[in-house]
Every structure is written in structure tokens, then in C-alpha cells.
Phi, psi and omega in degrees: 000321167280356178280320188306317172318257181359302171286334174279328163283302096039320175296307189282334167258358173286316176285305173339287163326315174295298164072268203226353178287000174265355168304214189228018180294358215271325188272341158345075159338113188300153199258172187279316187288312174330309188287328166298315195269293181310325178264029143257335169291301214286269214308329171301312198279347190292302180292343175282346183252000176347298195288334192261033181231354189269288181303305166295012186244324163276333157120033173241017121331055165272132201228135166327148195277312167299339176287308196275359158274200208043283183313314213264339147351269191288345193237341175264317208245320235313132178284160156282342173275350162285356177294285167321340186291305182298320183276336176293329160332323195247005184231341185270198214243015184247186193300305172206124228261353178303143180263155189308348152328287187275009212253330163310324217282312204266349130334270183319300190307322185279356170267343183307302178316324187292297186326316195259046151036047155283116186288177183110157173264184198237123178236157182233110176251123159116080241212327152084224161250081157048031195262344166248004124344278176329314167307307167288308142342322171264344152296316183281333183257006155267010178219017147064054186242359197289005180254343149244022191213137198265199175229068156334102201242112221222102202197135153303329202047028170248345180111207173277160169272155217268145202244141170286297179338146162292294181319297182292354178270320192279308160346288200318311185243031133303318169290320188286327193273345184251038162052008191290146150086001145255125174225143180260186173302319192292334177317287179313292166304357164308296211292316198310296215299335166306339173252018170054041186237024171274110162223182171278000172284340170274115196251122187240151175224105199251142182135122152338114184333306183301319193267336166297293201264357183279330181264357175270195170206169214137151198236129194246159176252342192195118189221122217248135163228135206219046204239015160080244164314153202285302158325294176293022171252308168338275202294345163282300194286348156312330189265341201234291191334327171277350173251043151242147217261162172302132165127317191262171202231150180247120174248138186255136173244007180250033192299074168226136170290005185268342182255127170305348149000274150355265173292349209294317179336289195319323202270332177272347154259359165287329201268344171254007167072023209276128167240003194290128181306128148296143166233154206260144160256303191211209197271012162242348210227158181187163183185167175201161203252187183209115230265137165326149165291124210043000000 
């Protein structure tokens, strides 16, 4: 009877978090003002980028063949309605943009960490509004480890940082102009105290990953990144990879090659020799666990 409690309490906030993006606005007709918003946003970022949208039109771009149908996407063929799609991100009510897939997945892992006594608390860099924060928090403390083990909460609480990669810069500001991916701290902790899981076990490290993570210290059982770019992701796993205990597990959500993510992933277990198999949830999120030697 209590595992049923659990997972149903566990059910509800797994819905929660998700909030109205599963309705159906997503599917909307779009308004005169969006498409209007939307196609002024389109022609600014186009024009900041004008010489690398010149240059990829002549082919003197090198770029991987999957980055530059991507590029050429975004600054040549981009609909205006896929533009407004990108400003509805920043407006519904839910939490977290994760799909239910990956929101189990992440579920699964962190009970997996309790169960199997991997020591360390559990952390998230890039955190958006906090909705798999929320989550991971109501997993410790419904299966009643939240007094030892904390929630790391991990954020510029400024949006993203302008990333050097081209592909991640034009991303960037098509994101920076729809205002996605800024939230503040106080938001979030808004978001904690509606599902009544703001204790002192929820811990924020607020400040650029580079100035932030070089300095903690801590041992994870579970460690999630969600930093977009190829800089920030480097740099949380240089810095982190080594406090996460035998055992624990790492997700990534952004494993797509269209995102720096990706190599940055890709470049840091080639430099570290890494063999623990990636597993795929779904075509954005992966994750492994990370396994003793032999």
C-alpha cells in the first residue's frame, strides 16, 4: 500500500510540473499578434547574422552537414510559424518542457540511486523553472531520505550565456529575444513552496556554471545537465564528474548534435576514456551510469 501511495503521489507531481503544456494550445492557431512577434524577432536575428546567412548561401561555411541544414534552417528557409512556436515555450504554465518519457526516466534514476544506497545528493545545472528540481525532491523525500540527502538547484538565473559556437549563438538568440530560459530565483522557489517541498534540504547555487562549480563541493548520487552549450556542459562535467559517487547516474538533456551539448558530451569521455554505455530515452535526453573500473 505504500509503494501505491508513493507512486501516486509521485504521479501528481510528475503531472504537476508538466502543467498546461500538455493541453492542447500547443496546437493552436496562431494570432495576428504572434506571427506579428514572431516575424520581427525572425528578421532581427537573421539580420545579426547576415554575413554567416551570406556565407552558408555560398557554401563557404564548414560546418558538419547536419549543423548546416540546421543553420540554414534557422537563418534561410526558418516559417514564421515556426518562430511563434518558439515564443509559446515561455508562456504556458507548465514547469518543465521535459516529456513524459524522460520525466520517468528521471524518476526511475533517482529511485534507483535510493534503493541501490549510491551516496551523494541529487543535482540539476540549467534548471529552467525548476520542474525536475521538483521532482527530484519529491522523490527523497517520498521514499524518506530528504533529510539526508539534498536538491541541488543550479542556475545563472539570468537565461543562457551567449555560447562561442555558431549553431548555439543563432539558437541563442532566437531564445534571448523570446525571453526563454530566464527565471529567477525567487520564481522557482515560488514553484518549490506551491508543491510544499521548499526545506532546507533544497540548496540553490545561483551564478555561471564557470564561477559556480569550480568551487563546490559535495559528493552526487545523481547529477542532471541541462546547459545547452557546449561551454556550459564541459564545464559542469569537468567540474562535477568526479563528486558523482560509483554508481550514479549522469543525464544529459540536451545529447543531440544539433546542440553543443553533444560534442561537448562526446569530447569529454573521449578525453577521459569513459566506456560506460550511453542510453538513449528519447532523440534529446541520455544518460549512464557511472560504473567502477572493471
Amino acid at each position: 500500500m505504500s509503494f501505491d501511495l508513493e507512486e501516486s503521489y509521485l504521479n501528481l507531481v510528475q503531472a504537476g510540473v508538466t502543467g498546461s503544456l500538455l493541453s492542447g494550445r500547443a496546437d493552436e492557431p496562431f494570432s495576428r499578434v504572434e506571427l506579428s512577434r514572431a516575424g520581427a524577432l525572425m528578421r532581427r536575428v537573421r539580420n545579426q547574422f547576415s554575413a554567416e546567412a551570406r556565407a552558408l548561401k555560398k557554401g563557404k561555411l564548414l560546418l558538419p552537414q547536419e549543423q548546416s541544414l540546421i543553420l540554414r534552417g534557422l537563418l534561410l528557409e526558418n516559417q514564421v510559424e515556426d518562430v511563434a512556436r518558439l515564443i509559446r515555450i515561455n508562456s504556458p504554465e507548465a514547469l518543465s518542457l521535459l516529456t513524459s518519457d524522460a520525466l520517468q526516466n528521471l524518476r526511475l534514476c533517482a529511485r534507483q540511486a535510493i534503493w541501490l544506497r549510491v551516496p551523494g545528493d541529487f543535482m540539476e545545472c540549467g534548471v529552467w523553472r525548476g520542474g525536475a528540481c521538483i521532482l527530484l525532491r519529491a522523490v527523497q523525500q517520498a521514499m524518506g531520505v530528504g533529510r539526508r540527502r539534498r536538491t541541488w538547484v543550479v542556475d545563472s538565473f539570468q537565461g543562457l550565456p551567449q555560447p562561442d559556437r555558431l549553431l548555439d549563438a543563432v539558437l541563442h538568440a532566437f531564445l534571448r529575444e523570446t525571453g526563454s530560459f530566464c527565471v529567477s530565483q525567487a520564481e522557482v522557489r515560488s514553484h518549490f513552496e506551491r508543491f510544499g517541498l521548499l526545506d532546507e534540504g533544497v540548496c540553490f547555487l545561483e551564478g555561471w556554471f564557470s564561477e559556480t562549480l569550480p568551487k563546490w563541493q559535495g559528493q552526487l548520487a545523481l547529477l542532471r545537465l541541462d546547459g545547452d552549450w557546449y561551454e556550459s556542459t564541459l564545464t559542469a562535467l569537468e567540474n562535477l564528474y568526479d563528486q558523482v559517487s560509483w554508481g550514479g547516474f549522469i543525464i544529459i538533456d540536451d545529447y543531440n548534435p544539433v546542440i553543443g551539448a553533444y560534442a561537448a558530451v562526446n569530447d569529454f569521455r573521449a578525453a577521459r576514456g569513459i566506456q560506460d554505455p550511453i542510453q538513449r530515452v528519447n532523440h534529446q535526453v541520455h544518460f549512464w551510469r557511472k560504473l567502477p573500473p572493471g
